[in-house]
C-alpha positions as CSV (number, residue, x, y, z in Angstrom):
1,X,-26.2,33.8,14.8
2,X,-26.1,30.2,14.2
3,X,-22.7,28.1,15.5
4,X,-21.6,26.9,12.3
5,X,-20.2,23.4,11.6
6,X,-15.9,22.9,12.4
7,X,-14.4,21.3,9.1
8,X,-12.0,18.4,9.0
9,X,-9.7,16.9,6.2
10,X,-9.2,13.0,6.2
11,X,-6.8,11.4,3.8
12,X,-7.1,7.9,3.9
13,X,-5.5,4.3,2.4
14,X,-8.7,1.8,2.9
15,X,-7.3,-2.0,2.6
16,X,-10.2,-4.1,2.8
17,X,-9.1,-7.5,3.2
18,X,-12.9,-8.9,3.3
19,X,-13.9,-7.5,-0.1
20,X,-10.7,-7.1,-2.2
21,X,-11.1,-3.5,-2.2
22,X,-8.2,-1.2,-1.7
23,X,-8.1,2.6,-2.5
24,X,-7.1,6.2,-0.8
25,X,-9.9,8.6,-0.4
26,X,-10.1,12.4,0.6
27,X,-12.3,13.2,2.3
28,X,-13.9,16.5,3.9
29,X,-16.1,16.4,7.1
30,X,-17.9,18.5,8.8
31,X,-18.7,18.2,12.5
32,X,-22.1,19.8,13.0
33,X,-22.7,21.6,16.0
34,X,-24.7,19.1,17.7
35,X,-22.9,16.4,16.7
36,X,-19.7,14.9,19.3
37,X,-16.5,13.6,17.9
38,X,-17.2,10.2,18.4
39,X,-20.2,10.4,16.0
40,X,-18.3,11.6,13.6
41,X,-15.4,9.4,13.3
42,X,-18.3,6.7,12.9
43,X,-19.3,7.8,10.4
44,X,-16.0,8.2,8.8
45,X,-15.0,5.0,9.6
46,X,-18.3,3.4,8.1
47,X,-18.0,5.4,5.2
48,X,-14.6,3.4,4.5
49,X,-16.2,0.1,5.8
50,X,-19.0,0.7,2.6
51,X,-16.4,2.4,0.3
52,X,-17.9,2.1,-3.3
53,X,-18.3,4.4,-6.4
54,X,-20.7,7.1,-5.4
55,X,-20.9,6.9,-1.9
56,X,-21.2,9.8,-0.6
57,X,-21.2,11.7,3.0
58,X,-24.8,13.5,3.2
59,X,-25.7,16.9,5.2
60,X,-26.9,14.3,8.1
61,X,-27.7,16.0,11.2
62,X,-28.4,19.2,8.6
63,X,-31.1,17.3,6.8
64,X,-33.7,15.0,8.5
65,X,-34.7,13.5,5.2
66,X,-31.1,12.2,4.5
67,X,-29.3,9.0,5.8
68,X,-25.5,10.0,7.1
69,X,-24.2,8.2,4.4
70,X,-25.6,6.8,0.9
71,X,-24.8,5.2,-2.2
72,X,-27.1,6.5,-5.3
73,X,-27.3,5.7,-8.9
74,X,-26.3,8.1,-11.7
75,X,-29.9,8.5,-12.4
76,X,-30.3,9.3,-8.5
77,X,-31.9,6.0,-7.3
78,X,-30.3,5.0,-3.6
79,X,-28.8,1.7,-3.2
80,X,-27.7,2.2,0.1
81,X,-29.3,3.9,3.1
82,X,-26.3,3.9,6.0
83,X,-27.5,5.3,9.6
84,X,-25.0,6.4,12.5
85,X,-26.4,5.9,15.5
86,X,-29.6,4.2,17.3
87,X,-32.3,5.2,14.9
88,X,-36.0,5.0,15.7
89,X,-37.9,1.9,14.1
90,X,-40.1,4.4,12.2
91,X,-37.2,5.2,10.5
92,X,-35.8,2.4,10.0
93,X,-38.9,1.6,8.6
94,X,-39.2,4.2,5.9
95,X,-35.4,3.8,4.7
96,X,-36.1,0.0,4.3
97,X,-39.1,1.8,1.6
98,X,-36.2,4.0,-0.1
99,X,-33.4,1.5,-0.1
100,X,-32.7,-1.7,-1.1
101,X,-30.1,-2.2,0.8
102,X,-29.9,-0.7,4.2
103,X,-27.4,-0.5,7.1
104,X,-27.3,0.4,10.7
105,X,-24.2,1.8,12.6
106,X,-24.9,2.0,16.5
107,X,-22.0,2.9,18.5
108,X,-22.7,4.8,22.2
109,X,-22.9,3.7,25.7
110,X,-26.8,2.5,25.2
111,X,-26.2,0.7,22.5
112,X,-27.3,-2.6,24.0
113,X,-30.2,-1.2,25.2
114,X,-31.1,0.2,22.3
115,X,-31.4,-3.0,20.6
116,X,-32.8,-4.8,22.6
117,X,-35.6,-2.3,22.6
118,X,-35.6,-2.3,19.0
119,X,-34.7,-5.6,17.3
120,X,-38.1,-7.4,17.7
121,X,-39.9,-4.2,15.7
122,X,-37.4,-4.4,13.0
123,X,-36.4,-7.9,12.4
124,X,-39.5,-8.0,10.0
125,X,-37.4,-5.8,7.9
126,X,-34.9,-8.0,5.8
127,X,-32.6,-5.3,3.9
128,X,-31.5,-3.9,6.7
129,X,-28.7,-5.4,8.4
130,X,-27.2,-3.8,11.7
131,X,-23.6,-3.7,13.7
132,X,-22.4,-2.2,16.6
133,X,-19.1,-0.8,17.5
134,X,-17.5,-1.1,20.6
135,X,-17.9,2.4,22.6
136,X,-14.5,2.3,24.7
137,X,-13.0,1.5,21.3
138,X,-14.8,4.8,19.6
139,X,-13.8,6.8,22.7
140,X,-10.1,5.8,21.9
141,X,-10.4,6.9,18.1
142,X,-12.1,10.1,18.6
143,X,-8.6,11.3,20.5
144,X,-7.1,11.0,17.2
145,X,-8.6,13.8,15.6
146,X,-7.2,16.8,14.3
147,X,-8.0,19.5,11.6
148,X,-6.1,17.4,9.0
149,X,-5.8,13.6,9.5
150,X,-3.4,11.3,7.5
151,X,-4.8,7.5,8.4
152,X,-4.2,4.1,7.0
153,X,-7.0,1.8,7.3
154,X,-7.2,-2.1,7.2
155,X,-10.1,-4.2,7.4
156,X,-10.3,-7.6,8.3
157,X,-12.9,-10.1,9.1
158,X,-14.6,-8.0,12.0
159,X,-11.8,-5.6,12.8
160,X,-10.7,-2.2,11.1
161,X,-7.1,-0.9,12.6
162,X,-6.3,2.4,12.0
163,X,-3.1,4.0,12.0
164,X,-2.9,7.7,12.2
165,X,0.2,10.0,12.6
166,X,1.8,8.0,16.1
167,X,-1.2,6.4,17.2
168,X,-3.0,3.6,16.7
169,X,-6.2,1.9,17.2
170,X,-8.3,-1.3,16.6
171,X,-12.1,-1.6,16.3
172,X,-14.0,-4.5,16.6
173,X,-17.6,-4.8,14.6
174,X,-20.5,-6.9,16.0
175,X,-23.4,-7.9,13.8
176,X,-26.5,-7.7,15.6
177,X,-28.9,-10.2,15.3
């Protein structure tokens, strides 16, 4: 029988200084099997870093034809294509095709390596912008997780800080270029 995915519960205040955006959002997430904590509170923190009308968490690891996050039309067009992680440059590729607007979140240990295996096969590629997260600063966040997290989250310039329950953590966004 297959391991099925652990479900969490997020509320969370966004204040985002850079865009003059400021709402609270609940969220449900589910941690698939194959996916480590730190993944997921990437994703949940980029979600709020692209918080919009209609953005929406996907089935991710669940579905290969899916982005971890996206933004779609009412009449189902996609507007933006968000990836967790160090996707290949075939992929990248073909979400550049679907979306206009693309974004890449890397965040693990070989992230630097990762790029600079992949930024000269995807600079051609000029929707797609990328950023990298600081992986100490991911380890520190994931320790913050529970079933059901109350957070407060404030975004400025290149730093989100997150307050959750006693604890609290800062995260610091690079732009890769």
């Amino acid at each position: 029988m297959a391991i099925k995915p652990t479900i969490y519960k997020l509320s969370i205040d966004i204040s985002d200084f850079n865009r003059d955006y400021y709402d609270s959002v609940n969220l449900t997430v589910a941690l698939h099997p194959s996916e480590t904590l730190e993944r997921m509170m990437v994703r949940i923190v980029t979600y709020c870093l692209n918080a919009q009308e209609n953005i929406t968490l996907t089935k991710g690891l669940s579905n290969v034809e899916e982005p971890d996050i996206w933004v779609k039309t009412l009449d189902d067009l996609v507007t933006l294509w968000i990836e967790v992680g160090e996707p290949s440059p075939e992929r990248i590729k073909k979400s550049s095709r679907l979306a206009p607007e693309v974004k890449v979140y890397s965040f693990n240990s070989k992230s630097n390596t990762w790029w600079d295996q992949t930024k000269s096969k995807v600079q051609p590629f000029k929707n797609v912008q990328f950023y990298q997260f600081n992986w100490q600063q991911i380890q520190e966040l994931a320790t913050f997780v529970e079933r059901t997290m109350d957070w407060s989250l404030s975004i400025s310039d290149d730093t989100v800080y997150i307050t959750a329950e006693s604890q609290e953590c800062e995260l610091v966004i690079k732009e890769l270029t």
